[in-house]
N, C-alpha and C positions, 0 to 999 in steps of 0.2 A: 544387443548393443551394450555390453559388459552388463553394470548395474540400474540401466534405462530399461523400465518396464515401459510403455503406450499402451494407453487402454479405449478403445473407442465402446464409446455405451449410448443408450437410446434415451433416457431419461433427458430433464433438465438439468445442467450441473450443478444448479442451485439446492437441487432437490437430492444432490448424493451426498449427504450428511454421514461422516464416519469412514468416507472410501481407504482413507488408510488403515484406520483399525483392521475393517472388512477385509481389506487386500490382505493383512499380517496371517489375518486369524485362517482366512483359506488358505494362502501358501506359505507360512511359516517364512516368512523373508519381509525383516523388518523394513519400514517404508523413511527414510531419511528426512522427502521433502516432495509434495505434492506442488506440480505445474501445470494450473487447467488452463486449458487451450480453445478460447468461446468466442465467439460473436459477440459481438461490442451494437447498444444501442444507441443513440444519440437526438436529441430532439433535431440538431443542427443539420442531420443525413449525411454532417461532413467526412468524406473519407479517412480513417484514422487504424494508428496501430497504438494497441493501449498497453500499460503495465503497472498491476497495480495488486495493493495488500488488502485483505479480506476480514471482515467484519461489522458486527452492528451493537456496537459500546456502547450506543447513545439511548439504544429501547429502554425501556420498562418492562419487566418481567410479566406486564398483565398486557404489555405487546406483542401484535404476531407479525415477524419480520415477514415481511413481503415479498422479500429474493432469499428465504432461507436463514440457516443461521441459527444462534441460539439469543436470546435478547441479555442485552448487557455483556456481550461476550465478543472480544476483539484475536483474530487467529496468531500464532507464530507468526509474523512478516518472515517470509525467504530472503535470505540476506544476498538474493544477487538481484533482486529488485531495481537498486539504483545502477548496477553496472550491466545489465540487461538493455536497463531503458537507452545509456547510453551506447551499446554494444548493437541496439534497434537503429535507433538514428543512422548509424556510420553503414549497417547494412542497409535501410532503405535508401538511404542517398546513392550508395553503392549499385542498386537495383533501378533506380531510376525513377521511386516512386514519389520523390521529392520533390516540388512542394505540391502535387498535388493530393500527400496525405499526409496527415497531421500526425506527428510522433511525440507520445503525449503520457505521463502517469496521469492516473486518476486517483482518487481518496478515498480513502478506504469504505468497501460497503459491500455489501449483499454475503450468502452463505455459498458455498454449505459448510458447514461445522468440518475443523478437523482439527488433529493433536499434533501434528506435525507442522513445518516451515514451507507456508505457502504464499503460494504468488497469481496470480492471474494474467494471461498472455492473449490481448484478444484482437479481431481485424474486424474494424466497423463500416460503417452505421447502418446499410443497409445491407438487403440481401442483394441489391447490384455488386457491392463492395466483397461480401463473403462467399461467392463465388470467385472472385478476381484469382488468377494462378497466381500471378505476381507477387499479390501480396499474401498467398499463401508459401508462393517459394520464400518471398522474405521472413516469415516466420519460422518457416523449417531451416533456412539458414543460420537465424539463431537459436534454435535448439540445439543444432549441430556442433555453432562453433561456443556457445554457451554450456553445456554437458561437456565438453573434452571430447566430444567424438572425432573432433577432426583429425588431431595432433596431440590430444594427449592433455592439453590445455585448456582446465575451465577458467570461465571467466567469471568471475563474482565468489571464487571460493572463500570463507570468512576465515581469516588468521588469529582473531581473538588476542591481538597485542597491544590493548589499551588504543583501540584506534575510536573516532568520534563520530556518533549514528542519530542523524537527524529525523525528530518527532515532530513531524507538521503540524500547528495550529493554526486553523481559521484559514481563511479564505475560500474557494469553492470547489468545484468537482474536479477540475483540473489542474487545480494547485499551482498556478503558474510564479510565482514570489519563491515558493518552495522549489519548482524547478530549475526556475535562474540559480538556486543552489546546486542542485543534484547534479546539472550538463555538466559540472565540470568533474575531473578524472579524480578519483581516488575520492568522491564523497559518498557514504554508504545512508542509505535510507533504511527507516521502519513506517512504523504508521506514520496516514496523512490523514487528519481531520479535519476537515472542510465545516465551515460554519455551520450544516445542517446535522452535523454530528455532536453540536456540541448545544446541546438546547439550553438557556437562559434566560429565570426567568427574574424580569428586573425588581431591583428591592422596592416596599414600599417611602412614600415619602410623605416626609413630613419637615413641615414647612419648608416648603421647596426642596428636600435635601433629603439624598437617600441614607434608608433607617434600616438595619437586617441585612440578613444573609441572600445572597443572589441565588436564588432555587433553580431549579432542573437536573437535566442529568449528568450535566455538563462535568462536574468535575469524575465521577465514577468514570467517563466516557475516555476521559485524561488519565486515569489509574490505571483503568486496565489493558490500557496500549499502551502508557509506559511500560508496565510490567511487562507485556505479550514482546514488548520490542525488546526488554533487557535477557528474554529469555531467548529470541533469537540470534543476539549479537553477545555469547557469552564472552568477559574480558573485554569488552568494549565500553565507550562512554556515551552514555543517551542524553541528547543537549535538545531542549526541547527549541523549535523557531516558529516563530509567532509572526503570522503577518498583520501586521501590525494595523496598517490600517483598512483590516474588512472588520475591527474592532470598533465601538461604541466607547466614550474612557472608561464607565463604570464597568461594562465585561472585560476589557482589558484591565484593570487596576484588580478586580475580580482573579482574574486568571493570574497574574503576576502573580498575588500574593499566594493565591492557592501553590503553584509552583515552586514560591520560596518555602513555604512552609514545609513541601513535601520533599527539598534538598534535589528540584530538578533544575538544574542548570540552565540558563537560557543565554542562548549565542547567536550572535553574529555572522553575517556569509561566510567570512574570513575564517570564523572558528571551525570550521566543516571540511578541513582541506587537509585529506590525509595524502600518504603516500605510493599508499598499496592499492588497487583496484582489482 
């Protein structure tokens, strides 16, 4: 399938740390951008198709990531992340699997480690679900029309023309405030940090009033998926969006400031609305 390598392997895919290097170093054919293709869990068992960026920013180095990963380490986002999710939608409704499954990003997390522009593409909750044809033919159809295999035409390819790549803060696993942004056409995604990614811990106080610095891991967790994001959308602009209210004021006034200081942009729905998809 031209430059489409599919690899089916026995392992957990959590647990294949490095599959790109590995792939380069055994067949000398450099690996662009890794798209693992997994079973989605869910507490809810609700049927769902997922899409979503890879990492665990938030650990401590003296933490063992629990799905993989390296701790403090946020991967490449694949920059077809947001035109994927949207490119999901239009074929599951296509297929018919509308609305009885949930077509949905999730926020960033679990491993496995790699050096490349990844993404994760998965059909959940249960194993009733990841049996379903259906909602495996609807995955294979966007790989298909996703990769240019159809017609020649991928969908999500990055042009790197100063266009605008939104870094989710706060809210939960399913980012839903961040994806009222993303449905629409031409808005490109990198990391999504969902509150549990972003640990804080509150200042102390004295008399009544908070004194110090807001500890955790919280801002490293914001550094290195800014960076991880500006390195997958080279020539783009990374505008970080904060939902605003899964904040407390002192982590939000916290996070603002940290943001200004570090000259990350923060924007509005409206600021997100390119022209290229």
């Amino acid at each position: 399938m031209g430059n489409v390598r599919l690899l089916k392997h026995e392992r957990s895919i959590v647990a294949e740390d490095d599959l790109d290097r590995r792939w380069q170093e055994a067949t000398g054919v450099a690996v662009s951008e890794v798209i693992f293709l997994s079973k989605h869990t869910a507490v809810s068992n609700r049927p769902a198709l997922t899409v979503h960026p890879i990492g665990v920013p938030h650990l401590r180095e003296d933490e063992t990531p629990p799905q993989g990963g390296r701790p403090g380490w946020a991967a490449v986002p694949d920059p077809r992340i947001g035109p994927w999710f949207r490119l999901m939608q239009k074929v599951a409704a296509d297929q018919g699997l509308v609305p009885e499954f949930e077509i949905t990003l999730e926020a960033t997390h679990h491993g496995p480690l790699t050096s490349t522009p990844t993404m994760f593409v998965e059909v959940g909750s249960t194993q009733e679900y990841w049996g379903r044809q259906d909602a495996a033919q609807a995955i294979a159809l966007v790989l298909w029309k996703g990769l240019g295999l159809e017609e020649g035409n991928a969908v999500g390819t990055w042009l790197g023309s100063g266009e605008k790549v939104l870094l989710g803060i706060g809210g939960g696993h399913y980012a839903p405030r961040h994806m009222d942004i993303v449905i629409k056409d031409g808005v490109w995604v990198g990391h999504l940090l969902s509150g549990y990614s972003l640990p804080m811990d509150a200042p102390p106080q004295v008399n009544g009033k908070s004194s110090g610095e807001v500890g955790g891991m919280w801002m490293h967790s914001i550094k290195v998926s800014y960076e991880a994001t500006k390195a997958g959308f080279p020539g783009g602009e990374v505008i970080a969006h904060l939902d605003q209210k899964s904040f407390k004021g002192w982590q939000k006034n916290a996070i603002t400031s940290y943001l200004q200081e570090q000259n990350i942009r923060i924007g509005k729905p409206n600021d997100f609305l390119c022209t290229n998809t």
